[in-house]
LUMKE-347759 format. One record per residue: residue number from 1; x, y, z of N, C-alpha, C in turn; residue in three letters. Coordinates in pm, 1 decimal. Example, Ala and Ser with C-alpha at 12.3 -4.5 7.8 and 13.67 -1.06 7.14 Angstrom:
<nodes>
NODE   n     n_c1     n_c2     n_c3    ca_c1    ca_c2    ca_c3     c_c1     c_c2     c_c3 res
NODE   1   1319.0   -569.0    780.0   1230.0   -450.0    780.0   1320.0   -330.0    780.0 ALA
NODE   2   1285.0   -225.0    708.0   1367.0   -106.0    714.0   1290.0      3.0    787.0 SER
</nodes>
This chain:
<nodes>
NODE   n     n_c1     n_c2     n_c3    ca_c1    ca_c2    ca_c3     c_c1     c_c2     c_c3 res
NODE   1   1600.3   1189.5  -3812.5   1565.9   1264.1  -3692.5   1467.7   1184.4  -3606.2 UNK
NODE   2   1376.7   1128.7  -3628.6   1290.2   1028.1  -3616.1   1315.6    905.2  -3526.5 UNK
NODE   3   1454.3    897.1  -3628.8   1531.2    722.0  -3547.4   1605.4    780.6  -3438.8 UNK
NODE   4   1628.8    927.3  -3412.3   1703.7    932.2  -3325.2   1622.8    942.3  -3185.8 UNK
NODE   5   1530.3   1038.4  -3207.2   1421.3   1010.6  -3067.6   1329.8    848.3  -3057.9 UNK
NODE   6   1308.9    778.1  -3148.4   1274.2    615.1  -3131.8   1354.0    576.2  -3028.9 UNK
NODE   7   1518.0    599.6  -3073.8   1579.9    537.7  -3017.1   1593.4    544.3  -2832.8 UNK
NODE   8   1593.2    726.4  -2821.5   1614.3    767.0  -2637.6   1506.6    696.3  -2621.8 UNK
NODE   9   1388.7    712.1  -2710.1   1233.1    676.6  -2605.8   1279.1    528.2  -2578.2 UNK
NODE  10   1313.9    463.7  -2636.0   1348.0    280.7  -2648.2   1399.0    285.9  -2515.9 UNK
NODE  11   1554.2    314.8  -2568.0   1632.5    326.7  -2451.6   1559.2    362.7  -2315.8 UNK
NODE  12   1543.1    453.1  -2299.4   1473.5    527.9  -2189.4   1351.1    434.0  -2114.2 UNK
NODE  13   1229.3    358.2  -2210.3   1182.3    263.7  -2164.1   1255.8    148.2  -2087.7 UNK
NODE  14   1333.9    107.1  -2175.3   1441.0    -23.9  -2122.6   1473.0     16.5  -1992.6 UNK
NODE  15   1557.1     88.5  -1976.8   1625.2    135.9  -1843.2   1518.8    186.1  -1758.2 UNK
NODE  16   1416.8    242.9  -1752.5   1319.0    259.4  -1673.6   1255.6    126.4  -1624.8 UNK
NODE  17   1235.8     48.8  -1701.2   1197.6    -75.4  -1709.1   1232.7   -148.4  -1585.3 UNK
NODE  18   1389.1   -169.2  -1634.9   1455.6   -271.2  -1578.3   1458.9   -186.4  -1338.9 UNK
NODE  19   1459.4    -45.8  -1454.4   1460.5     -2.7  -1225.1   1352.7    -59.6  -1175.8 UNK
NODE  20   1258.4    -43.5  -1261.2   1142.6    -78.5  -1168.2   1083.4   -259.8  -1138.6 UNK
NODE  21   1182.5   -331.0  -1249.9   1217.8   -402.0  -1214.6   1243.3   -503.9  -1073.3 UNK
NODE  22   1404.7   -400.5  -1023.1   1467.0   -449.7   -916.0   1392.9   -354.0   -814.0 UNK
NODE  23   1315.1   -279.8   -822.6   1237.8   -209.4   -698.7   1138.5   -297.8   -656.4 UNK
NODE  24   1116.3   -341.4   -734.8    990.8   -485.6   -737.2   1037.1   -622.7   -659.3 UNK
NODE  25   1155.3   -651.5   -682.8   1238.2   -763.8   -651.3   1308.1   -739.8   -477.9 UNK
NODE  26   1354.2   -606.4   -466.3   1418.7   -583.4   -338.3   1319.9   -531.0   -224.0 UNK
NODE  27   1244.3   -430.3   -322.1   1123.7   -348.0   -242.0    987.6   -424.3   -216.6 UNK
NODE  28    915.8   -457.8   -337.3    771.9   -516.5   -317.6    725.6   -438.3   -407.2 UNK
NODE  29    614.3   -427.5   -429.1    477.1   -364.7   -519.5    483.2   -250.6   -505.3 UNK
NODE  30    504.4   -141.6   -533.0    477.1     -1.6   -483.5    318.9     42.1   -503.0 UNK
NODE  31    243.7    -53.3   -564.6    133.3    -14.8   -594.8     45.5    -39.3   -428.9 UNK
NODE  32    101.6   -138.5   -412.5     76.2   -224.8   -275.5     52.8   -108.9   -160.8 UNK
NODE  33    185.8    -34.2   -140.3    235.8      7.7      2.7    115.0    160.1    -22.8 UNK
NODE  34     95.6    208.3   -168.7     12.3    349.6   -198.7   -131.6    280.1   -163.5 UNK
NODE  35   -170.2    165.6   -182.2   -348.3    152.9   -185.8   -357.4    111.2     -7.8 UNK
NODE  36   -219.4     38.8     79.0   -256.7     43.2    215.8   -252.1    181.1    291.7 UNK
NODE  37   -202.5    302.6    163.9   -145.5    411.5    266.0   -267.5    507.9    272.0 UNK
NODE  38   -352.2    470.4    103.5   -508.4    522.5    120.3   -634.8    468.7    172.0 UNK
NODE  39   -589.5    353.0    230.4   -687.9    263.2    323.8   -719.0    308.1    480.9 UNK
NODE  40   -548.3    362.0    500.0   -505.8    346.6    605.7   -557.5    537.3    629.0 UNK
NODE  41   -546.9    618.3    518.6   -635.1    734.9    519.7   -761.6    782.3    522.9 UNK
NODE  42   -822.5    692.9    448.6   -989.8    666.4    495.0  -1006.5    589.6    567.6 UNK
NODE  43   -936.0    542.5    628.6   -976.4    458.3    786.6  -1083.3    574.5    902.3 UNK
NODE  44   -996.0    692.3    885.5  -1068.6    795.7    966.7  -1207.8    846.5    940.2 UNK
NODE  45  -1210.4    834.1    812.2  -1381.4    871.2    792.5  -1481.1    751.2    907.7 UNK
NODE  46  -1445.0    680.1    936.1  -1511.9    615.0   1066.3  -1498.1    606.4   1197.1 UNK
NODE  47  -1418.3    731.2   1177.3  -1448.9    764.0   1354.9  -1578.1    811.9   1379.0 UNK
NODE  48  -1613.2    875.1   1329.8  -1774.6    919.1   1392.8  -1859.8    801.3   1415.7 UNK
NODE  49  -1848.3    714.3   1388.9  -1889.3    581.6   1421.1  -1870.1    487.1   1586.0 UNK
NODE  50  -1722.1    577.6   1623.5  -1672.7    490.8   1736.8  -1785.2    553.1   1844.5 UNK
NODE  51  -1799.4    494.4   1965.8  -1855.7    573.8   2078.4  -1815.8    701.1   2132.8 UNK
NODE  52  -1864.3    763.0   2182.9  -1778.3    947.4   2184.7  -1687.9    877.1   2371.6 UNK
NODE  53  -1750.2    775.2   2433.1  -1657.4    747.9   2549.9  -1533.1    663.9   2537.7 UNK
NODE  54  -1508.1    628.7   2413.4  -1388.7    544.9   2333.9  -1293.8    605.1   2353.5 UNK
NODE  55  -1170.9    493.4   2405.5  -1030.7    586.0   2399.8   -940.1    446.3   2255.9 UNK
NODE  56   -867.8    485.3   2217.4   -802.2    399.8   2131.3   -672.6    325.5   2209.3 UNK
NODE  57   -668.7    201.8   2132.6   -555.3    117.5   2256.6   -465.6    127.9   2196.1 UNK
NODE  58   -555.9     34.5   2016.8   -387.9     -1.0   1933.5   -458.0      0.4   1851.9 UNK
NODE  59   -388.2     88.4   1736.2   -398.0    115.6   1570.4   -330.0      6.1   1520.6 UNK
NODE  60   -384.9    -27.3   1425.8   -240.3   -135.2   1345.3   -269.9   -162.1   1139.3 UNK
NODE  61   -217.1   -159.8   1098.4   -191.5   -167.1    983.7   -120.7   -267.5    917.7 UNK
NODE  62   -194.6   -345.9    827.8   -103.0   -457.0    802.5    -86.8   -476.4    618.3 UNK
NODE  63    -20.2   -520.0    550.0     30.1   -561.1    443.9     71.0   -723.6    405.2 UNK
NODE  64     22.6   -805.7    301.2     52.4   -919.7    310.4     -9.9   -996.9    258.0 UNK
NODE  65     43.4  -1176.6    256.7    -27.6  -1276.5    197.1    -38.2  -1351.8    274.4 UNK
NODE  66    -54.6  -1504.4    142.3      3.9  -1600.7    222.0    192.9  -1630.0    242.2 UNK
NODE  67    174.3  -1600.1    141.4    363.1  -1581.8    102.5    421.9  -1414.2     92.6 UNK
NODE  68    542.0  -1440.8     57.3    626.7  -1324.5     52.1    653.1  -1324.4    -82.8 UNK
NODE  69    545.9  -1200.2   -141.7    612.8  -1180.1   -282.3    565.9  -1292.5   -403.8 UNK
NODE  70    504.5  -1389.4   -351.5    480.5  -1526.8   -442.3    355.2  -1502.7   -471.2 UNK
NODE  71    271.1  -1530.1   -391.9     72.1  -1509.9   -381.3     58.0  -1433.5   -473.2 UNK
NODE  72    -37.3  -1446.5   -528.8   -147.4  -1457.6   -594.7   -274.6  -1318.0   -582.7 UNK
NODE  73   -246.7  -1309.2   -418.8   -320.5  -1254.9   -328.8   -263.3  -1132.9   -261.8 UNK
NODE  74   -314.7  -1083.1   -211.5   -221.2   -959.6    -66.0   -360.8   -886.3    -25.3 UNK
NODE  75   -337.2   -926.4     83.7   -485.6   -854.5    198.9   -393.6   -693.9    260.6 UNK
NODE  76   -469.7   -592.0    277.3   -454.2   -470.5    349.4   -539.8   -503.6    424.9 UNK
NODE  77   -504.6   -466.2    552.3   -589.1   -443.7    692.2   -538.6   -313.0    764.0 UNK
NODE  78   -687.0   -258.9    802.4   -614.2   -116.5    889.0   -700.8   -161.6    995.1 UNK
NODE  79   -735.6   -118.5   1112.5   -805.6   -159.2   1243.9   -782.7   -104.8   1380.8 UNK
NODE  80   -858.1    -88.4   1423.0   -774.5    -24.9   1605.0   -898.6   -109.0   1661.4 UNK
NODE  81   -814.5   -127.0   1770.5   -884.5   -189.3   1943.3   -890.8    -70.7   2018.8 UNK
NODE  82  -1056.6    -47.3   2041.1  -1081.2     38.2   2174.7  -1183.8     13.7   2285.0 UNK
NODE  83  -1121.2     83.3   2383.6  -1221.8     27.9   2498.6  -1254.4    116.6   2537.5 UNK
NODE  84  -1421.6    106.3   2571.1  -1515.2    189.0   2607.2  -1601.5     72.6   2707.8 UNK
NODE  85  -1668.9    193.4   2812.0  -1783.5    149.5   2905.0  -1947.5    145.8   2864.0 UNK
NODE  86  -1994.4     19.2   2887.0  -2091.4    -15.5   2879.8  -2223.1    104.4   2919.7 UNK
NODE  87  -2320.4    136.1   2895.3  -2403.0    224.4   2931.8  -2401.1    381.8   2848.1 UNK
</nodes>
């Protein structure tokens, strides 16, 4: 009875395995796209920071290395450009 659930759990690892695998290979990191999507969510805790005469130009969000998928590395950037008047 024993060898028979060893076995689904085995199985079941393997094949889980291998999806996440090719999600890795076609897709990228999924760990990646969740820690820019909570970066990119506490980005807002610093608005109270901007000037209250600030309008926003451009939000932008970025993901990446030096390479694709190869590095070593991968920088998240979240950021906006705004323009406000002096005084």
């Amino acid at each position: 009875m024993i060898e028979k659930y060893t076995m689904k759990f085995f199985v079941f690892f393997i094949v889980a395995g291998l999806i996440y695998f090719v999600m890795i290979l076609f897709y990228g990191m999924p760990l990646h796209d969740f820690n820019l999507w909570r970066l990119n969510m506490l980005y807002g805790n610093v608005e109270e920071y901007h000037p209250k005469n600030s309008k926003m130009l451009i939000k932008k969000k970025y993901l990446g290395g030096p390479d694709e998928h190869s590095s070593q590395q991968c920088n998240y950037v979240v950021g906006e450009i705004r323009s406000s008047t002096f005084g």
